[in-house]
Structure formats: structure tokens, C-alpha cells
VOGU-3710 file (C-alpha; in Angstrom, 3 decimals, decimal comma):
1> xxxxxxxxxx> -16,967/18,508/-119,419  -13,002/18,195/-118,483  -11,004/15,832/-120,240  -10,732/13,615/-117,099  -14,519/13,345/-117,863  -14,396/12,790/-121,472  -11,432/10,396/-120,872  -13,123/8,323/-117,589  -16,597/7,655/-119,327  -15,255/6,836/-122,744
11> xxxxxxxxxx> -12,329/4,155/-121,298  -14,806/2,832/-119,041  -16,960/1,643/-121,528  -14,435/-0,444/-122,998  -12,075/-0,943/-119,853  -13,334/-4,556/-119,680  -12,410/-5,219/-123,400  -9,064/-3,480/-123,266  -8,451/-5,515/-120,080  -8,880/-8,889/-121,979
21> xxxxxxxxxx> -7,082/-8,105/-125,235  -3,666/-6,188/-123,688  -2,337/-8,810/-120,970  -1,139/-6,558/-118,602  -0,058/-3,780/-121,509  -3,248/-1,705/-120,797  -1,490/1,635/-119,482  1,199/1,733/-122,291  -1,307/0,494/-125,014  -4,037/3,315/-123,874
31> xxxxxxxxxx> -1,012/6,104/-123,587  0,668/5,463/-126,463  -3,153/5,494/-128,348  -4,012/8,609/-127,302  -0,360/10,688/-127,499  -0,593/9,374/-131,188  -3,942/10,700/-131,826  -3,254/13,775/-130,123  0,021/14,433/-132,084  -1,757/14,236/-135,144
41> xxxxxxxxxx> -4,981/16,419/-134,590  -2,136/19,117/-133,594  -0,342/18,112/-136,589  -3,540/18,972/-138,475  -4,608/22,098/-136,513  -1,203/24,134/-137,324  -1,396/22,343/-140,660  1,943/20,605/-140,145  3,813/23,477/-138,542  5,739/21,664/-136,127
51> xxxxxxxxxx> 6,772/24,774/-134,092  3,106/26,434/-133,547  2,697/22,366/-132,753  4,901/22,042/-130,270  3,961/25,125/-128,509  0,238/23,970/-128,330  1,328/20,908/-126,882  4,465/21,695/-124,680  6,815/19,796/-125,485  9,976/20,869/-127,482
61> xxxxxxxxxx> 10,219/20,646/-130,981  13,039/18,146/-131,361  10,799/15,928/-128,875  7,859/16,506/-131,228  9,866/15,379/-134,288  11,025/12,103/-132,467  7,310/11,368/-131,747  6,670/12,026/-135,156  9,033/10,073/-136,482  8,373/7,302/-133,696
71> xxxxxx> 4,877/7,271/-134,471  5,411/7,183/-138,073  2,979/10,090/-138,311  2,777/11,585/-142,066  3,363/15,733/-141,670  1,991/17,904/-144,613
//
């Protein structure tokens, strides 16, 4: 399974909810959702090592940390 797959049958299941409850937010709701969650099983994986982090990911580490900081994401 890709993660289009993974992605298209779990949103929609719940693409009719998310409809209702965002008012025309959906795409920034669903994207910010999932870059936080993301951010933080990486966070996890490299046990807060926010260079091996930002190498899995691909973004630069000064990028990372303003997610971080955005997402008020607790580092170890």
C-alpha cells in the first residue's frame, strides 16, 4: 500500500465529516494535521535529534525548528 492509498481510504471515510465541521478550511486543516503528526513521529524516531530529523524528512533544519516551534511540538 502507498501512502496515496493509506491517505485516500482513510480521509474518505471521514471526508463528509471534515467537510461539515471546517467551512471551507478543509485543505489547510487536513495539511497542517498531518505535517504535525508527521513532525513528531520523526521527532520520536531520531529520539529528538533534529538533524538525523531533518534529513529523514527533507527539509532544513532551521525550517524543522520553526515547525517545531510553530507547532508547539515538545523535543526530548
Amino acid at each position: 500500500m502507498t501512502i496515496d492509498d493509506f491517505l485516500k481510504k482513510n480521509l474518505k471515510e471521514h471526508l463528509s465529516k471534515m467537510k461539515a465541521l471546517e467551512n471551507g478550511r478543509l485543505h489547510g486543516t487536513v495539511i497542517g494535521i498531518v505535517e504535525k503528526s508527521l513532525l513528531r513521529m520523526v521527532m520520536e524516531e531520531t529520539s529528538g535529534n533534529q538533524s538525523d530529523a531533518s534529513k529523514i524528512l527533507g527539509i532544513n533544519r532551521n525550517t524543522l525548528r520553526k515547525k517545531i516551534r510553530d507547532y508547539k511540538i515538545e523535543v526530548q
